[in-house]
Wavefront OBJ file of the C-alpha trace (Angstrom):
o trace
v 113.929 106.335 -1.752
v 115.046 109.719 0.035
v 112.681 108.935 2.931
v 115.212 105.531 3.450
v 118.269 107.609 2.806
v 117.276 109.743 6.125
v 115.423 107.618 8.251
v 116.834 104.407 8.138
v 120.651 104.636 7.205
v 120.910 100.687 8.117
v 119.242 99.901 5.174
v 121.727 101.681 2.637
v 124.395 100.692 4.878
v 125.377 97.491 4.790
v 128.251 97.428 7.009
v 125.737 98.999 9.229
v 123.436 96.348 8.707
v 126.348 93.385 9.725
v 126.653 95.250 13.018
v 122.625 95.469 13.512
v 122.505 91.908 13.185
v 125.621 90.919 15.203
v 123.995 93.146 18.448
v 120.556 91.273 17.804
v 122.144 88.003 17.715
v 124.101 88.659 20.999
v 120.981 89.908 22.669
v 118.996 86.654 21.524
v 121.643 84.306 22.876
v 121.911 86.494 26.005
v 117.530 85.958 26.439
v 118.003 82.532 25.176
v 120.845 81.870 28.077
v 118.554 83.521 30.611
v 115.567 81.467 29.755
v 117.554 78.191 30.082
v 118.366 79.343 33.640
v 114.494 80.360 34.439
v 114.061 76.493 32.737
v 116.670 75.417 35.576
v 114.840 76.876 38.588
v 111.524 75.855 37.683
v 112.642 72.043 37.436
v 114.601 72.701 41.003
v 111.166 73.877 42.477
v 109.098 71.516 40.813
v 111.402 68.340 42.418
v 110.825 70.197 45.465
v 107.054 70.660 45.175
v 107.359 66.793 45.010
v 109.379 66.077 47.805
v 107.542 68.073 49.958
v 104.038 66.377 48.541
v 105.985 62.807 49.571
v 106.667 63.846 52.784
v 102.693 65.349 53.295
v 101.374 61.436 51.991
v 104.145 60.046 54.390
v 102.502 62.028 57.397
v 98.941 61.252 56.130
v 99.629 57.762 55.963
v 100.982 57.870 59.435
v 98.323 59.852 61.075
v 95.928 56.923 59.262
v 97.700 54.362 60.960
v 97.341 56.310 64.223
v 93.765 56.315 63.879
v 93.618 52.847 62.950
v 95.702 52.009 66.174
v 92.817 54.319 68.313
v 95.053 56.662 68.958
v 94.442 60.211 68.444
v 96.806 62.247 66.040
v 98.822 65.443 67.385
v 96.546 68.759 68.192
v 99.436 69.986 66.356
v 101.343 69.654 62.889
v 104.075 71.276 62.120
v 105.731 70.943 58.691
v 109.283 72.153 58.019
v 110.264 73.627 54.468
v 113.354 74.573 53.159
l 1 2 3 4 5 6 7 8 9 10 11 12 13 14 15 16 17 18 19 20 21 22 23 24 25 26 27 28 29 30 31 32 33 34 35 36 37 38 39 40 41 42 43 44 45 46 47 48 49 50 51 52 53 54 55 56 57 58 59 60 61 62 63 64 65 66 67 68 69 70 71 72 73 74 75 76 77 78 79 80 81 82
């Protein structure tokens, strides 16, 4: 018992204790918040890892039907991200 008087006041405190709690709360909503946002940007990217995969099938599909045609597709492809 005199080893938790000295070393860990919180626990004999328990005013202390209400304010341990209130700071660990605020820090969980505050990594909880910043998760969400992480959450956010990975959708963002991920809708723009698939528009940029549409556009790659469009230009597949295109140089296809430039083959097909017997013409020969650009020397050169350039691709534009944003």
């Amino acid at each position: 018992m005199e080893y938790l008087r000295s070393n860990h006041l919180e626990l004999m405190n328990p005013d202390r204790t209400e304010e341990v709690k209130s700071v660990a709360g605020e820090v969980n909503g505050d990594l909880k918040l910043e998760i969400c946002g992480l959450k956010l940007q990975m959708c963002e990217l991920k809708a723009q890892l698939g528009q940029m995969m549409v556009k790659m099938m469009e230009g597949k599909e295109e140089i296809k039907q430039e083959i097909a045609k017997g013409n020969k597709p650009p020397a050169v492809v350039t691709c534009n991200i944003c």
